[in-house]
N, CA and C atoms as an extended XYZ file, in Angstrom:
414
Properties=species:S:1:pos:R:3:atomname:S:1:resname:S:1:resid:I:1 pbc="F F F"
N       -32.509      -28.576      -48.769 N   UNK     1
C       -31.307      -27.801      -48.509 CA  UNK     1
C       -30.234      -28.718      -47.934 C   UNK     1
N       -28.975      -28.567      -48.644 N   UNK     2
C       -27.509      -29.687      -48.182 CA  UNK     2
C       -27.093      -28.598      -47.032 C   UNK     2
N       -26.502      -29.256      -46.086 N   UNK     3
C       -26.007      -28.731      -45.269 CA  UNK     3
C       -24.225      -28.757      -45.503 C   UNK     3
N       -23.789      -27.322      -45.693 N   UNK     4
C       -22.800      -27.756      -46.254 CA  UNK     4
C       -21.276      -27.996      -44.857 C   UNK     4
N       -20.191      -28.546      -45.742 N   UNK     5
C       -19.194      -29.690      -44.642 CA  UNK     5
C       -18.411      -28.471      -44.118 C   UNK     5
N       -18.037      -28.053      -42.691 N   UNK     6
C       -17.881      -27.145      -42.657 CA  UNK     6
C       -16.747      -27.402      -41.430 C   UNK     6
N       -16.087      -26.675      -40.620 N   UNK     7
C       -15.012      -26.645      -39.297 CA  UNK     7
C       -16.152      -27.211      -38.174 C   UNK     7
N       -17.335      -26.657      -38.494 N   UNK     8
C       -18.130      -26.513      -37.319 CA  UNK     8
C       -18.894      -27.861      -37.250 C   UNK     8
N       -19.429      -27.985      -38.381 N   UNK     9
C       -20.031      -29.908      -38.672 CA  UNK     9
C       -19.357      -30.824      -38.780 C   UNK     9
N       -18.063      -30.411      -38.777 N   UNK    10
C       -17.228      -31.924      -38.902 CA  UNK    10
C       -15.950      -31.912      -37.282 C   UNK    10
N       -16.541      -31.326      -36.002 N   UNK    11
C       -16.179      -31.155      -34.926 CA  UNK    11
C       -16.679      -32.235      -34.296 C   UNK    11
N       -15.929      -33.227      -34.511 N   UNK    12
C       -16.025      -34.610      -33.410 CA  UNK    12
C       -16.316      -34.611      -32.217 C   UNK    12
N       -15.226      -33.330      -31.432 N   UNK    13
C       -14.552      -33.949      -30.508 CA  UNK    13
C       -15.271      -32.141      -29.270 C   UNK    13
N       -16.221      -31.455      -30.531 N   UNK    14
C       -16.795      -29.987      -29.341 CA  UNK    14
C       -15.883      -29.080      -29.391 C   UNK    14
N       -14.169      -28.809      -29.967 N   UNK    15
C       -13.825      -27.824      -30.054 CA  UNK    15
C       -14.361      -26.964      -29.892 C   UNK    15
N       -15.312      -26.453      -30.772 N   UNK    16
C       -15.838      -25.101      -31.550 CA  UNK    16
C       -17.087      -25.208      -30.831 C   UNK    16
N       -17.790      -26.108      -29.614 N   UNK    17
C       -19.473      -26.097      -29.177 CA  UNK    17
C       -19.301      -24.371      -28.618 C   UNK    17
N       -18.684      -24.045      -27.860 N   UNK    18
C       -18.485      -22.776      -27.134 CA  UNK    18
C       -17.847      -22.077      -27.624 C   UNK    18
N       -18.087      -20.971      -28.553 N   UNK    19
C       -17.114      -19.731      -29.254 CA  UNK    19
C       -16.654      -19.078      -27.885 C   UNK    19
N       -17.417      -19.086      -26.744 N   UNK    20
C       -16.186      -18.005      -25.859 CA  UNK    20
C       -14.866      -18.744      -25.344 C   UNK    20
N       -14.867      -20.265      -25.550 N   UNK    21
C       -13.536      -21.144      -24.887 CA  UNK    21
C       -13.250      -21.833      -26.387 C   UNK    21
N       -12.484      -22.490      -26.170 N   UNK    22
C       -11.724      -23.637      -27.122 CA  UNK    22
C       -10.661      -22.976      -28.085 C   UNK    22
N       -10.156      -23.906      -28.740 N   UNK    23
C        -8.951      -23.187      -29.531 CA  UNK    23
C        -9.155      -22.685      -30.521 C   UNK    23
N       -10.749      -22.934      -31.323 N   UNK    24
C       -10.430      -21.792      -32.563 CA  UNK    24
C       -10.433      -20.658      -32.581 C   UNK    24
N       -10.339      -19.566      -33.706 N   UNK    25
C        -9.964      -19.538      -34.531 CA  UNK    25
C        -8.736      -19.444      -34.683 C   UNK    25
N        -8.236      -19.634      -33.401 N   UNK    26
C        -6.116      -19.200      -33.554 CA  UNK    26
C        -5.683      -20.654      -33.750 C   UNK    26
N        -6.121      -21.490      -33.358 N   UNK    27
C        -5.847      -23.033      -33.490 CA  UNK    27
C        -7.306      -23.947      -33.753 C   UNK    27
N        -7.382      -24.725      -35.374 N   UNK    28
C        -7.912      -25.447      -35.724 CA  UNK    28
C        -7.557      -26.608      -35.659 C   UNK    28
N        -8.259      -27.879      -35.739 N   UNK    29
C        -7.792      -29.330      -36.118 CA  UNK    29
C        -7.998      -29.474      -37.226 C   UNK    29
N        -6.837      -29.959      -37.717 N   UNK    30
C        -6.686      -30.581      -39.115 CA  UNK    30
C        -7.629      -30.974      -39.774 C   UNK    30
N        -8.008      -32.481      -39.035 N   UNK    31
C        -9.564      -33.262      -39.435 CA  UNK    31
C       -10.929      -31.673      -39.794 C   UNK    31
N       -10.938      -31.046      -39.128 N   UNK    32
C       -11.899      -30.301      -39.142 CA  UNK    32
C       -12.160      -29.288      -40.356 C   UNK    32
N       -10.661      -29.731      -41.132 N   UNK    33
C       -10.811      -28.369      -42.076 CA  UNK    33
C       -11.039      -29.055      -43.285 C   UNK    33
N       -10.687      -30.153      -43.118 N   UNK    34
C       -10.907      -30.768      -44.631 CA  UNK    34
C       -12.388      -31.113      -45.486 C   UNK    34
N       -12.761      -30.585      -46.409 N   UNK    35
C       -13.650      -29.992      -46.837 CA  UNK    35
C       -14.407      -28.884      -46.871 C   UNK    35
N       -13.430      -27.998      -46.228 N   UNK    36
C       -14.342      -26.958      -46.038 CA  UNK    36
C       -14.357      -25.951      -47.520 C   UNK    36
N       -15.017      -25.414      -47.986 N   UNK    37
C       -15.405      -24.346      -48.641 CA  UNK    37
C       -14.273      -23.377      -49.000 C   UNK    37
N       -14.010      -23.082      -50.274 N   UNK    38
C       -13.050      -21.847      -50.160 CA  UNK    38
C       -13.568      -20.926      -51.645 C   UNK    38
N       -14.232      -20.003      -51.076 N   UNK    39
C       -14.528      -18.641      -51.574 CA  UNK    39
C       -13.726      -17.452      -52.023 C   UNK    39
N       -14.030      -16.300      -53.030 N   UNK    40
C       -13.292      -15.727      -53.226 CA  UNK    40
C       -14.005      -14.110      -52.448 C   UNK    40
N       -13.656      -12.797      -52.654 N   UNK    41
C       -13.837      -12.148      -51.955 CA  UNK    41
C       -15.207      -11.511      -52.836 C   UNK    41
N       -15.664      -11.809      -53.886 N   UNK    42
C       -16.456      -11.713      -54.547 CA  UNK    42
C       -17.785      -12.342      -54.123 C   UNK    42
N       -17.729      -13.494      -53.923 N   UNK    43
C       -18.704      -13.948      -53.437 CA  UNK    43
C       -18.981      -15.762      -54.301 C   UNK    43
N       -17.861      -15.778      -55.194 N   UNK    44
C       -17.616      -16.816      -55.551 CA  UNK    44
C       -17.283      -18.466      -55.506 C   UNK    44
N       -17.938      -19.547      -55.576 N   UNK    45
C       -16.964      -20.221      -54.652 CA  UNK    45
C       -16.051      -21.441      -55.843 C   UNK    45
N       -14.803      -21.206      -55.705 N   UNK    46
C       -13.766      -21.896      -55.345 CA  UNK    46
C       -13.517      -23.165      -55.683 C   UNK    46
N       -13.723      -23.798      -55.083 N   UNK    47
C       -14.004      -25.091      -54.613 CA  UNK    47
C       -13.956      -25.482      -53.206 C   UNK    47
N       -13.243      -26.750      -52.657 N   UNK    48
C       -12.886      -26.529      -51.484 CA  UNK    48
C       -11.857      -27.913      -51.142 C   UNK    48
N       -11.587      -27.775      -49.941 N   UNK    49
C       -10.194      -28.140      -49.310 CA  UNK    49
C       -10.088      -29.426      -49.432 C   UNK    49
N        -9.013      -30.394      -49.862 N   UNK    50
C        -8.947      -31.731      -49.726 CA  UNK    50
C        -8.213      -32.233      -49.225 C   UNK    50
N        -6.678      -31.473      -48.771 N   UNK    51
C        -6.070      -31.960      -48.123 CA  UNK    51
C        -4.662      -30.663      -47.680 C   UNK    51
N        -4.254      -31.343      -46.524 N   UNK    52
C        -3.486      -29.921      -45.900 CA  UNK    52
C        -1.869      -30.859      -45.950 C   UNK    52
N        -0.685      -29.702      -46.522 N   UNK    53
C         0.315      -30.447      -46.489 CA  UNK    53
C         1.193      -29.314      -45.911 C   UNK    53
N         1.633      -30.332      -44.399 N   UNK    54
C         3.054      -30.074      -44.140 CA  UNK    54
C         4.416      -30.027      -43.834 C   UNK    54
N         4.763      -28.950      -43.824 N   UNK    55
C         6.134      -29.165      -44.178 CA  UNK    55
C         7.033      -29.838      -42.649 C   UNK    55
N         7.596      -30.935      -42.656 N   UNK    56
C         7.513      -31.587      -41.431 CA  UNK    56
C         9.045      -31.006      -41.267 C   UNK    56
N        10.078      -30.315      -41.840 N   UNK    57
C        11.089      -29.396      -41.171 CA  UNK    57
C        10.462      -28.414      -39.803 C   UNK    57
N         9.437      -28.172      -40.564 N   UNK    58
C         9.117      -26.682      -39.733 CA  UNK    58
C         7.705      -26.805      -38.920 C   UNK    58
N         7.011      -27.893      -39.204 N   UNK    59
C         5.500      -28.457      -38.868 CA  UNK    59
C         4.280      -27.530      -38.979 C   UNK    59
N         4.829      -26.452      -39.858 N   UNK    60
C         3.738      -25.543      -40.306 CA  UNK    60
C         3.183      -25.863      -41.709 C   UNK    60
N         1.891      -25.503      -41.743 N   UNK    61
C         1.122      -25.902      -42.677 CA  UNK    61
C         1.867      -25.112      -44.147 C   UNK    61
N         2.090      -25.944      -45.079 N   UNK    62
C         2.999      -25.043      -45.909 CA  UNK    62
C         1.633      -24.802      -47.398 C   UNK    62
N         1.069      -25.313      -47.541 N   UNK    63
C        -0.412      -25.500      -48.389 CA  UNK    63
C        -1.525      -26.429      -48.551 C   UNK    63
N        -2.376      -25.764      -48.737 N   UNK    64
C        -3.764      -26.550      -48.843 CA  UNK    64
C        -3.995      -26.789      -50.451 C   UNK    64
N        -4.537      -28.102      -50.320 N   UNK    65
C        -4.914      -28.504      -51.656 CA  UNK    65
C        -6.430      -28.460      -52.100 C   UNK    65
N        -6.519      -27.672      -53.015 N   UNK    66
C        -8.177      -27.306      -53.093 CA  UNK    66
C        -8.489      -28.179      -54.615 C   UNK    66
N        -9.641      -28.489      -55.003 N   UNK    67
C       -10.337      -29.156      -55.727 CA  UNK    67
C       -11.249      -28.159      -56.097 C   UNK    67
N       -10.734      -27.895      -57.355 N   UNK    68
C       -11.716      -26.900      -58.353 CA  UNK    68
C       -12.433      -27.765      -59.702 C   UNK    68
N       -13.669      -27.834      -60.113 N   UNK    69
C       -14.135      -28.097      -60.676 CA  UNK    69
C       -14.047      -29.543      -61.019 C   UNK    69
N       -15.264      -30.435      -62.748 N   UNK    70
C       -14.709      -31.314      -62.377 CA  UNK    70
C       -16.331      -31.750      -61.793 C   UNK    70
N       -16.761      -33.211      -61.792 N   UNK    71
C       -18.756      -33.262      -61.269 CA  UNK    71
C       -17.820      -34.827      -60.609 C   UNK    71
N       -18.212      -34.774      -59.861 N   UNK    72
C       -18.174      -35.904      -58.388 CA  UNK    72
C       -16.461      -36.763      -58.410 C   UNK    72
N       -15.723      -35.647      -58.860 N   UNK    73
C       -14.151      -35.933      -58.569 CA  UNK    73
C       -13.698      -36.386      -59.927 C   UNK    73
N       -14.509      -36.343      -60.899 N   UNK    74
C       -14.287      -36.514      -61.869 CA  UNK    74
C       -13.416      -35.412      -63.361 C   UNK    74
N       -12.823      -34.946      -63.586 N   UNK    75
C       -12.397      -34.154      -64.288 CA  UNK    75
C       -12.076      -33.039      -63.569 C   UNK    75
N       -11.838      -33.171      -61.762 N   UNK    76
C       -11.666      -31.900      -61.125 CA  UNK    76
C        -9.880      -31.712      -61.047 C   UNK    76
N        -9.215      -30.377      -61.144 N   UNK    77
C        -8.199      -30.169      -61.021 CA  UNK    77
C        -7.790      -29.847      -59.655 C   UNK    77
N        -6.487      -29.916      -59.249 N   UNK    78
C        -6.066      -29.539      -57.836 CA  UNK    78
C        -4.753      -28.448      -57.838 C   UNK    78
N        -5.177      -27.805      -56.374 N   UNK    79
C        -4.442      -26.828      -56.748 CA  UNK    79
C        -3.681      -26.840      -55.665 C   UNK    79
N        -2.190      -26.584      -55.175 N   UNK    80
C        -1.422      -26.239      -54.267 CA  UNK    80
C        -1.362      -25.066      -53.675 C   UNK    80
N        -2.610      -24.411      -52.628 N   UNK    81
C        -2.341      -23.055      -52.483 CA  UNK    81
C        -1.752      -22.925      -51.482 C   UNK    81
N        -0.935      -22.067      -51.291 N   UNK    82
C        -0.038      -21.303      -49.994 CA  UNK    82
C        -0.715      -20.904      -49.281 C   UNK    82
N        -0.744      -21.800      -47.822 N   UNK    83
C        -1.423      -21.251      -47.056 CA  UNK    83
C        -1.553      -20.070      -46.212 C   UNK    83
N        -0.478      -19.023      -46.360 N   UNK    84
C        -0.810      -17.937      -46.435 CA  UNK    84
C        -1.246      -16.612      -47.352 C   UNK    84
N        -1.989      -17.281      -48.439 N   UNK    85
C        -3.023      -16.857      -49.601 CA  UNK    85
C        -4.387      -17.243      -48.751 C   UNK    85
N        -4.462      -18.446      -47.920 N   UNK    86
C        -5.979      -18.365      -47.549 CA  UNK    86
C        -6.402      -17.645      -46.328 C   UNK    86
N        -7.460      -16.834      -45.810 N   UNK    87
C        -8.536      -16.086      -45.018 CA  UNK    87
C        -9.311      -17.349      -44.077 C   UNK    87
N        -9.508      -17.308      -42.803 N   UNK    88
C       -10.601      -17.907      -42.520 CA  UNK    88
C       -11.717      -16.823      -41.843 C   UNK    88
N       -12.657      -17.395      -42.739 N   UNK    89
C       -13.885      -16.596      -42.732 CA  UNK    89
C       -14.784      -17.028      -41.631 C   UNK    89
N       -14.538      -16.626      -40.260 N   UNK    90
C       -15.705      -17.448      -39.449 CA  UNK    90
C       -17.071      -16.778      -39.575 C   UNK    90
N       -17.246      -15.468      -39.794 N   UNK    91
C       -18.946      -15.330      -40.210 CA  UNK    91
C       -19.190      -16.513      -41.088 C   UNK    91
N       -18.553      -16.951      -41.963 N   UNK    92
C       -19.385      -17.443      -42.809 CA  UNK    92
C       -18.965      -19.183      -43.080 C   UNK    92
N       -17.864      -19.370      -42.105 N   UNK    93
C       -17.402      -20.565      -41.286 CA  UNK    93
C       -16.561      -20.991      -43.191 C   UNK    93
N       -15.662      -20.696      -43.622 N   UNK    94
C       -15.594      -21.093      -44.885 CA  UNK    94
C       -13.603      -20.030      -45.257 C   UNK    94
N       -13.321      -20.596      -46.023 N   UNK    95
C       -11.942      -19.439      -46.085 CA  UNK    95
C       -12.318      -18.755      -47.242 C   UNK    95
N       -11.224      -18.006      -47.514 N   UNK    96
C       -11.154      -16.935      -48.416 CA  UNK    96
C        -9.687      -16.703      -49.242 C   UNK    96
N       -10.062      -16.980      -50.871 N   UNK    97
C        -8.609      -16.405      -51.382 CA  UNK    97
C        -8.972      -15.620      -52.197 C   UNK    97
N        -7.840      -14.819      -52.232 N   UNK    98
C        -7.998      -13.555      -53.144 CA  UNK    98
C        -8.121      -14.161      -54.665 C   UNK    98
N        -8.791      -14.364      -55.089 N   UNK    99
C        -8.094      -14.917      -56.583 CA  UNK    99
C        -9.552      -15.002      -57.475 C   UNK    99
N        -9.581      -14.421      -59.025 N   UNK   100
C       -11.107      -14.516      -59.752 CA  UNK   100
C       -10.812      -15.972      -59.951 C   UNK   100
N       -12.233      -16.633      -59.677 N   UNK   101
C       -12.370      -17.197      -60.354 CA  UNK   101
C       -12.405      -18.191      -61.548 C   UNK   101
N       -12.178      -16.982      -62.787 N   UNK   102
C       -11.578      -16.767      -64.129 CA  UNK   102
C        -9.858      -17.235      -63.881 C   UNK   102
N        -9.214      -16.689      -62.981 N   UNK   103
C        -7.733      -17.185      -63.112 CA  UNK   103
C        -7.499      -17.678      -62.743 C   UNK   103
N        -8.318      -18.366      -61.395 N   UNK   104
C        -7.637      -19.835      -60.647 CA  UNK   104
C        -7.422      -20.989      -62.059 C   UNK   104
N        -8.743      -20.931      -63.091 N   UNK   105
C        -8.556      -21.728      -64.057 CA  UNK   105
C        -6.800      -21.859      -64.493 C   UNK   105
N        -6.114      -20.823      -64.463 N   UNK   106
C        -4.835      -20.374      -65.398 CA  UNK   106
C        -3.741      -20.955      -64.077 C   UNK   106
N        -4.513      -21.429      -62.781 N   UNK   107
C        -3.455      -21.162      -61.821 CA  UNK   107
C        -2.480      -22.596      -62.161 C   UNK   107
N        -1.364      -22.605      -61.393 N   UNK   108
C        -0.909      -23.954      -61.566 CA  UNK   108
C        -1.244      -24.933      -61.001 C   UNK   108
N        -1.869      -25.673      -61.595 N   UNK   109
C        -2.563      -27.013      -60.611 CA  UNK   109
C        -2.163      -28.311      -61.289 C   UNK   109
N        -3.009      -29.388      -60.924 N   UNK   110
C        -2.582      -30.875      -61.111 CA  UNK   110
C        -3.912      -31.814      -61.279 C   UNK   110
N        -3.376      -32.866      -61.582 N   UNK   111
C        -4.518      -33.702      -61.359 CA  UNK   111
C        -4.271      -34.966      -60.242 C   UNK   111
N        -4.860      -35.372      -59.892 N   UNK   112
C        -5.093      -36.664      -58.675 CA  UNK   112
C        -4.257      -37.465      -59.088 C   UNK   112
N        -3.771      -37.935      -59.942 N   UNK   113
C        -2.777      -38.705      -60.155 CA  UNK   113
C        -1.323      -38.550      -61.082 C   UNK   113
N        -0.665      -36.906      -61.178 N   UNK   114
C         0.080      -36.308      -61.339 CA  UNK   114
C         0.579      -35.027      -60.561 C   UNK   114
N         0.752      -35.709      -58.995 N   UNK   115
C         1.033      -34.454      -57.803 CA  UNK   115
C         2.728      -34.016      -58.501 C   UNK   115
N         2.410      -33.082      -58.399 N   UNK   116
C         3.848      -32.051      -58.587 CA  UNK   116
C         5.087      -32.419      -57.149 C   UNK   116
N         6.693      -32.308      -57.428 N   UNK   117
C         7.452      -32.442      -56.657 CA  UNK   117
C         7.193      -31.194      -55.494 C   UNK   117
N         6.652      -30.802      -54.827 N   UNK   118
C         6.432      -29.768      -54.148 CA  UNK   118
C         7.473      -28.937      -53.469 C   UNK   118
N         8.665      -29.841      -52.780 N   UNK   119
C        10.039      -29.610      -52.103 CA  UNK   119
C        10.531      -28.753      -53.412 C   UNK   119
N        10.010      -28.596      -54.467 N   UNK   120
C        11.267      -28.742      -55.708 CA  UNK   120
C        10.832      -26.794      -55.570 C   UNK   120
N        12.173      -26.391      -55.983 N   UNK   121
C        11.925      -24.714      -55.025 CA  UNK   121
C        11.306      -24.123      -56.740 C   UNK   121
N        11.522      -24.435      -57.954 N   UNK   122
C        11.148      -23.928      -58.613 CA  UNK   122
C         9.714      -23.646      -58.959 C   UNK   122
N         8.787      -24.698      -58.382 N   UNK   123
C         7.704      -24.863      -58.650 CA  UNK   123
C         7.058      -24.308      -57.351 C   UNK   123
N         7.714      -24.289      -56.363 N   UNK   124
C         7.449      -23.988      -55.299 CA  UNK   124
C         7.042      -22.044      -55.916 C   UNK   124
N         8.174      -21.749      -55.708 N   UNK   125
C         8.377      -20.030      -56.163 CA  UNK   125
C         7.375      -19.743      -56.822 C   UNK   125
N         7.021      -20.764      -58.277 N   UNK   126
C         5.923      -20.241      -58.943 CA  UNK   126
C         4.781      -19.797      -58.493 C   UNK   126
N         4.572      -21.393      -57.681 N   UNK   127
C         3.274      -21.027      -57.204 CA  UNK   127
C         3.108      -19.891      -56.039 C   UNK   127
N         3.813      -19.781      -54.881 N   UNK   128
C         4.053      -18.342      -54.350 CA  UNK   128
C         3.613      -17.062      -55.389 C   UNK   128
N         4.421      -16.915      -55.918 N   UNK   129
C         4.543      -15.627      -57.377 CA  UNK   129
C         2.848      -15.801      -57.823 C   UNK   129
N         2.466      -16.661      -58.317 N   UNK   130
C         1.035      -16.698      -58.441 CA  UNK   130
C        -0.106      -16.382      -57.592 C   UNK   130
N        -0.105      -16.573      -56.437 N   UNK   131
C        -0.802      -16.097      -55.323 CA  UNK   131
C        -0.764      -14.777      -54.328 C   UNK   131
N         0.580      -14.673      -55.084 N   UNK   132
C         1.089      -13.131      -54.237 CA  UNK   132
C         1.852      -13.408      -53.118 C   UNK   132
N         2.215      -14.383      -52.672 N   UNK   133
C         2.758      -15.039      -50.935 CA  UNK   133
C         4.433      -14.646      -51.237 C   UNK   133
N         4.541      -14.345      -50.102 N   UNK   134
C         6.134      -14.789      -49.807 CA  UNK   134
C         6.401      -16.282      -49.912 C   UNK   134
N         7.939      -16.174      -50.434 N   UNK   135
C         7.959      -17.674      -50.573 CA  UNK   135
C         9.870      -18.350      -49.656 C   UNK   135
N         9.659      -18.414      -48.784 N   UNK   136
C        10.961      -18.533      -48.190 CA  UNK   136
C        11.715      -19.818      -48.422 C   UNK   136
N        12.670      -19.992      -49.149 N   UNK   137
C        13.376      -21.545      -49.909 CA  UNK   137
C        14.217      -22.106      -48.870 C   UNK   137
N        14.395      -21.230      -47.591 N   UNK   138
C        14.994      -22.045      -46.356 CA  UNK   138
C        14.789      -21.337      -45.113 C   UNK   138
């Protein structure tokens, strides 16, 4: 059995040793989220997290980049999701987006070495509109 990479196994520094003190779940570390798991409400999984981008106007996390499919980074696509499309699931220490499966395939994504202009509001909007998010252009 793999133990999978999670907020809670990749806690350096004891954040998370004591659920009655520390800062999660209202405040995570960055380092801590990357790789984690992202599931759908089905019971599906996703893929999971590779990297968190933000928007340094506002220093809020503006999306997570998830890695769907694809065998050891090889042929896997990436996706720009709005991070308010993702859930964090602490029963099950892992997030949550609404989305089958079946249509993340259709979603707009990229590959590792063709990142999309992200600032650029058109592509921006899309991807909002695709996930269901509000999408605020200033």
């Amino acid at each position: 059995m793999t133990m999978q990479a999670n907020y809670v196994t990749r806690d350096n520094f004891g954040m998370y040793a004591n659920s009655a003190s520390g800062p999660g779940p209202s405040l995570m570390g960055a380092d801590t989220l990357m790789g984690n798991d992202v599931y759908n409400k089905s019971g599906e999984d996703l893929g999971d997290i590779k990297e968190l981008m933000i928007d340094m106007a506002s220093g809020k996390v503006a999306y997570a980049v998830l890695s769907f499919g694809g065998l050891l980074g090889m042929g896997e696509k990436l996706f720009a999701v709005p991070w308010a499309a993702l859930a964090l699931d602490t029963e099950h220490k892992r997030f949550t987006l609404n989305v089958a499966k079946d249509d993340l395939r259709d979603a707009p994504g990229f590959d590792k070495d063709h990142w999309p202009t992200m600032s650029d509001r058109t592509w921006a909007s899309g991807v909002h509109k695709f996930y269901g998010t509000a999408y605020a252009a200033d």
